[in-house]
C-alpha positions as semicolon CSV with decimal commas, in nm:
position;residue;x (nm);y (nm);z (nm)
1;X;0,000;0,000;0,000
2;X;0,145;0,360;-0,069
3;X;0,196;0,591;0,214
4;X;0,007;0,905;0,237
5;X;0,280;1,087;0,127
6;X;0,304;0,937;-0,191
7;X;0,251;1,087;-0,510
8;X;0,053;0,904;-0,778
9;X;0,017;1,006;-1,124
10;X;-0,308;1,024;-1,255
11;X;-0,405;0,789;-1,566
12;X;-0,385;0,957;-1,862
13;X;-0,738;0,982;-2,072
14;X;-0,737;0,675;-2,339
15;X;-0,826;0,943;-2,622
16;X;-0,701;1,248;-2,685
17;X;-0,967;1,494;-2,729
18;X;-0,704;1,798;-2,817
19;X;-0,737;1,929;-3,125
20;X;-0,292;1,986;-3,228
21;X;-0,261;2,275;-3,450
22;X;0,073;2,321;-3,599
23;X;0,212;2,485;-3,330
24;X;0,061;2,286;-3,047
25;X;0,207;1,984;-3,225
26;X;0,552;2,074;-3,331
27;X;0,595;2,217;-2,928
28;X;0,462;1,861;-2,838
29;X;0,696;1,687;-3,091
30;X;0,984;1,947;-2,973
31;X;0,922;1,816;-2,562
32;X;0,914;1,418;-2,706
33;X;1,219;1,436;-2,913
34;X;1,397;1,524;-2,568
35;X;1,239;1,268;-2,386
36;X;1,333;1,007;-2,636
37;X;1,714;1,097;-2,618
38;X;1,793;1,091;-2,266
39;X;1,566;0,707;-2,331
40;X;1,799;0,574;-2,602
41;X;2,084;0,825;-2,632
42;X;2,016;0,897;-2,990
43;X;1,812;1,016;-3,265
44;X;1,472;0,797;-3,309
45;X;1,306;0,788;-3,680
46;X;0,981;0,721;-3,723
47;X;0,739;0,660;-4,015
48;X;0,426;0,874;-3,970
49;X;0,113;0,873;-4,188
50;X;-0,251;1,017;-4,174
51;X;-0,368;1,394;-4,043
52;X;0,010;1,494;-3,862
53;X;0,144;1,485;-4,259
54;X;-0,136;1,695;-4,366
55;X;-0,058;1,928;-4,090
56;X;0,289;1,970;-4,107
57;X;0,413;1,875;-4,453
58;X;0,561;2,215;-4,580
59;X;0,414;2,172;-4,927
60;X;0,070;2,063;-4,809
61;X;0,001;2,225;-4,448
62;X;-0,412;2,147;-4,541
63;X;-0,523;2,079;-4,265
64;X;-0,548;2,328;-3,925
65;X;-0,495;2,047;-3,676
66;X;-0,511;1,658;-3,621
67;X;-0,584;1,523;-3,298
68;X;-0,355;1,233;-3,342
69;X;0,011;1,101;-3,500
70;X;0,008;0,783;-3,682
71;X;0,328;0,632;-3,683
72;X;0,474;0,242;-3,783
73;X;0,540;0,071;-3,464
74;X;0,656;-0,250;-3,587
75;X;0,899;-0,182;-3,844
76;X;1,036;0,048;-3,509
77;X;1,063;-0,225;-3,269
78;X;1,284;-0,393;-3,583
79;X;1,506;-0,155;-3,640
80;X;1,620;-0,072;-3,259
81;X;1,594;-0,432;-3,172
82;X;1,894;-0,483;-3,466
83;X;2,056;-0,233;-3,276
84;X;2,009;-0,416;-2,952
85;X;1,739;-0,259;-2,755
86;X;1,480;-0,525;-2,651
87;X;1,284;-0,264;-2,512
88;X;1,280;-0,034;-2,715
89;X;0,898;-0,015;-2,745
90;X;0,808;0,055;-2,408
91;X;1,061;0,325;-2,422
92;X;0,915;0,481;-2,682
93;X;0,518;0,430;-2,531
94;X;0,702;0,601;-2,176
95;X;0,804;0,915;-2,354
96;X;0,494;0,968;-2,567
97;X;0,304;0,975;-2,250
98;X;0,547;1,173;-2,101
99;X;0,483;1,438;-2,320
100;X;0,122;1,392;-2,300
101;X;0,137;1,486;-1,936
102;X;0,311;1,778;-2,036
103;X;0,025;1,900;-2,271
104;X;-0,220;1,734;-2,146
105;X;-0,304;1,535;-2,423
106;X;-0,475;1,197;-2,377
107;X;-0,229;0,833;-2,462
108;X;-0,323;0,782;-2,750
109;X;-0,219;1,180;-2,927
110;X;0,043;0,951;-3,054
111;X;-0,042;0,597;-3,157
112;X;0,026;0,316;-3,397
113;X;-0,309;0,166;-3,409
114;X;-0,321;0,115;-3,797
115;X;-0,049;-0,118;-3,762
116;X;-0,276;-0,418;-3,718
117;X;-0,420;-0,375;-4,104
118;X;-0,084;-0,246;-4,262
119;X;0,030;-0,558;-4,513
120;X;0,324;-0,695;-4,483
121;X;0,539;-0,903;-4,825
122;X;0,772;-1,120;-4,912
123;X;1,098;-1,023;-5,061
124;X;1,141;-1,220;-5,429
125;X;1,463;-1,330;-5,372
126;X;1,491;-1,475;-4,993
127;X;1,131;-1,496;-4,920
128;X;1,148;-1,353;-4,611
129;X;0,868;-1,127;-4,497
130;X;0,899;-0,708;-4,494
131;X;0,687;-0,428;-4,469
132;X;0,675;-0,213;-4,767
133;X;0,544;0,054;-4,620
134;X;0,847;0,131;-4,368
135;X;1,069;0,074;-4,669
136;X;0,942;0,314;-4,923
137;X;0,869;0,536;-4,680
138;X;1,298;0,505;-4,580
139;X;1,367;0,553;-4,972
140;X;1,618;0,847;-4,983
141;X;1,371;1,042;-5,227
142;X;1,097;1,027;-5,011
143;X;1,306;1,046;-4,704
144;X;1,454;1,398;-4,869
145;X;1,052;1,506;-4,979
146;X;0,868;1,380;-4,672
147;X;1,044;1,472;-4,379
148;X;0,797;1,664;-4,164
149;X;1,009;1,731;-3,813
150;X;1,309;1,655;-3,742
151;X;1,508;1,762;-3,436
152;X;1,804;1,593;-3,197
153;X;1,615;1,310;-3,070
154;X;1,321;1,256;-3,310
155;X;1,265;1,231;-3,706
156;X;0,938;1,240;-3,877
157;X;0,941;1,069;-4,188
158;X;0,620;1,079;-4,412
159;X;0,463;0,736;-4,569
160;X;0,568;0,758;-4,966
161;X;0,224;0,961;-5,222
162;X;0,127;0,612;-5,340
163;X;0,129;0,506;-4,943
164;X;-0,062;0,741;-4,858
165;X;-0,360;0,777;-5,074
166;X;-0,401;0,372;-5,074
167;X;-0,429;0,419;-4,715
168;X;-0,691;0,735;-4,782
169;X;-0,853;0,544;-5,041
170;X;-0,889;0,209;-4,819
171;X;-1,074;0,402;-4,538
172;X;-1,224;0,744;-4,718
173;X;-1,416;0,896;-4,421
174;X;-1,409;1,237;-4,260
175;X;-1,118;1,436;-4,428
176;X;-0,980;1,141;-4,609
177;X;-1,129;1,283;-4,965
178;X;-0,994;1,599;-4,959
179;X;-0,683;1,484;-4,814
180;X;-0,610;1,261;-5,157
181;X;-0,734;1,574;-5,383
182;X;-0,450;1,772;-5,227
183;X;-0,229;1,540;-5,264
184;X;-0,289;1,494;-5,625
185;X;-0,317;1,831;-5,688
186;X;0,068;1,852;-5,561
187;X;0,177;1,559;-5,772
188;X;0,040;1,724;-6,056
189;X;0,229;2,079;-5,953
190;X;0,520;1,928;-5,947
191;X;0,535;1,583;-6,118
192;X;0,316;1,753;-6,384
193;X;0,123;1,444;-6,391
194;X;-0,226;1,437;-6,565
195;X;-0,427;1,216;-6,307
196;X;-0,701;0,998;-6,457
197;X;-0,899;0,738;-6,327
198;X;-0,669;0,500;-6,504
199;X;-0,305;0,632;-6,432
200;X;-0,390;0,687;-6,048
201;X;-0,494;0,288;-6,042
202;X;-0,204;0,200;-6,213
203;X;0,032;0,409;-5,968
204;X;-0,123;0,278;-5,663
205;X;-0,134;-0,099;-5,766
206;X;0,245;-0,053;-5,939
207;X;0,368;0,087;-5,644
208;X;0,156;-0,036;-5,332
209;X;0,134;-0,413;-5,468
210;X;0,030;-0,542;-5,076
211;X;-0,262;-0,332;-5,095
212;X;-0,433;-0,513;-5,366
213;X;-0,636;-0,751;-5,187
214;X;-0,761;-0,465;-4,968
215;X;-0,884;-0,193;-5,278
216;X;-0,904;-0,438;-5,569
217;X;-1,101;-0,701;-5,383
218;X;-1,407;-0,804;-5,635
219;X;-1,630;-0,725;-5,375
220;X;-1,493;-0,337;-5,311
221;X;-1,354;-0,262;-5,665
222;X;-1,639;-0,022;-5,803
223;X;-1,625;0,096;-5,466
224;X;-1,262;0,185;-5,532
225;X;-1,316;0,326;-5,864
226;X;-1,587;0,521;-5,764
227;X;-1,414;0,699;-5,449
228;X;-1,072;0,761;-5,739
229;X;-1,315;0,925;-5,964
230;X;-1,457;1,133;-5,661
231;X;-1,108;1,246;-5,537
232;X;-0,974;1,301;-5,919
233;X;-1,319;1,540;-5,882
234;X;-1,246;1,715;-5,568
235;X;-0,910;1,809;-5,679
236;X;-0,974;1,913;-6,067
237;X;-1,345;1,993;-6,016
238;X;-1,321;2,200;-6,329
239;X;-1,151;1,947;-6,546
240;X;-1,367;1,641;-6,384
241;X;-1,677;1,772;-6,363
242;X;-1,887;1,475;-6,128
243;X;-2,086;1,262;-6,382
244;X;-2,141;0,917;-6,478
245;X;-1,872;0,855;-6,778
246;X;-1,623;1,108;-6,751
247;X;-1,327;0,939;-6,660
């Protein structure tokens, strides 16, 4: 039994109910990147995804605030176990509610819930199992055009374009639309690419392979089609004017 003199910490709320502008977030990223180097004595990278991009991405910054950060637990756990840290998860779990103590944000302001649908492959050669996501994401282009924080003791590396509107597609609630019509409309700024029904399938499937089953499915793929046609919409509504046949 604790004494009276004790201190115990509240628990923290399971949900964070804090809407994290941009500057709210980046102070809250600022306090966990120190946290996380006095827990492993070095810079932690982590593959992020969802609102927290749209927020902070310098070429996007659409969205006011997110009240979460989706980030790729797994592949983490990988990496700083090859490094020899067999604990390297709950260190990471301790600081991000550090930090929410701090701001008073609820556990989960930083989660990797997604995780648990994310596919996983098989490399060609060994057969050995990866995930693709962590490993276009750590491509050196993307690395160098989707790096939304960094900072002694934390990296924020944004999921790879194709990544990210597969993910937008697969779920394509809330601000997930509009989300994918920005996103296009910078590919097309500077990729200059001329987004169709037909060449935004083909990028997705070419370069998200895993996600197949989940969009192309024969019981979801007019779904599919039907939410590309609506984002290709939303981002060139002049161009793609919403009706049955025009793209």
């Amino acid at each position: 039994m604790a004494s009276p003199t004790t201190k115990t910490k509240a628990p923290l709320p399971f949900r964070n109910e804090v809407l994290m502008n941009r500057g709210y977030l980046l102070s809250a990223l600022d306090d966990l990147a120190k946290h996380l180097y006095a827990a492993f004595g070095a810079t932690v990278r982590l593959v992020v995804h969802g609102g927290a991009v749209m927020v902070l991405h310098p070429l996007l910054a659409c969205r006011e605030s997110t009240r979460d950060v989706d980030y790729l637990h797994r592949a983490f756990e990988r990496e700083w176990l090859a490094r020899g840290f067999t604990d390297a998860g709950a260190r990471l779990r301790s600081c991000i509610r550090a930090t929410a103590r701090v701001f008073n944000l609820g556990a989960d302001w930083m989660n990797a819930c997604a995780d648990v649908a994310l596919p996983m492959a098989s490399d060609p050669a060994s057969g050995w199992p990866y995930d693709p996501v962590h490993t276009a994401a750590l491509d050196p282009r993307n690395v160098k055009e989707n790096t939304i924080f960094a900072s002694p003791g934390l990296v924020l590396v944004g999921v790879s374009w194709p990544w990210a509107i597969a993910f937008k597609l697969a779920r394509y609630q809330k601000h997930d639309p509009y989300d994918i019509a920005y996103m296009l409309r910078l590919g097309s700024r500077d990729g200059r690419v001329d987004w169709t029904r037909q060449v935004l399938e083909w990028w997705i499937l070419t370069k998200c392979g895993p996600m197949g089953s989940i969009l192309c499915a024969p019981t979801v793929w007019s779904i599919t089609r039907d939410k590309i046609r609506h984002a290709i919409h939303l981002a060139f509504p002049h161009k793609y004017p919403l009706h049955a046949g025009w793209i």
